[in-house]
Steps between C-alpha positions, in 0.01 A plus 500: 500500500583611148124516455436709774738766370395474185166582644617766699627650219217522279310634766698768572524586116102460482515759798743715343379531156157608633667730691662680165277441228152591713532839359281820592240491749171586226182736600309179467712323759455821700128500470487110577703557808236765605164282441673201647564699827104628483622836453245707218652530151212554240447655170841444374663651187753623331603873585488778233699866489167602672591258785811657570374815580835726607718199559743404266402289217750224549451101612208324385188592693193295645201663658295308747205644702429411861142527512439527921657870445218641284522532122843559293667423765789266498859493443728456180759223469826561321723239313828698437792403291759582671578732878547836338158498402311293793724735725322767292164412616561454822635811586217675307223354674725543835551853496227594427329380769765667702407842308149446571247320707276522217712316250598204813493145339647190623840394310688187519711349256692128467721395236359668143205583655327810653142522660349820567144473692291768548583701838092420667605107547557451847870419599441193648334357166781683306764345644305142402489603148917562581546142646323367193737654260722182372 
């Protein structure tokens, strides 16, 4: 009995320090999470002030292309820091889309990150690339 508990116990602890120490979600878990659900994630690298374009320069930022939408085409992953700035991003990219069709992208954010895919990617698929998110 006592070794049952004892068992228990470290289980639970195994479960619970996982839980705590696993940290932040990385853009490499991100992209592995993509490929591993056969969603397109290719050419990826670092982002630079270029990348940014007229959103806020804040989070670290990953560019991936998905290749079935034509050239340069893709989305841009963001590892933020902390809410004020992932919050940042996410309202960017969401209005505007909302100001204008032309600037439409998909958004979707979990935890520290933020993925912003470009508008063309049918919703169905986008909402895969969503799921995959861990």
């Amino acid at each position: 009995m006592k070794n049952n508990i004892q068992t228990l116990l470290l289980i639970a602890l195994s479960l619970l320090s996982g839980c705590a120490g696993g940290g932040q979600v990385t853009a490499d878990d991100v992209i592995s999470a993509f490929k591993d659900a056969g969603l397109e994630a290719e050419d990826i690298r670092p982002m630079t002030k270029d990348d940014y374009g007229l959103a806020p320069y804040v989070c670290e930022g990953t560019r991936f292309f998905i290749p079935s939408l034509g050239q340069d085409k893709g989305g841009r992953l963001y590892v933020c820091d902390n809410d004020k700035d992932r919050d940042l991003l996410t309202d960017f990219y969401t209005e505007a889309g909302r100001t204008s069709a032309i600037f439409f992208s998909w958004v979707f954010t979990k935890g520290n990150i933020v993925v912003q895919i470009n508008g063309d990617l049918p919703e169905d698929t986008a909402r895969q690339y969503e799921s995959a998110i861990p």
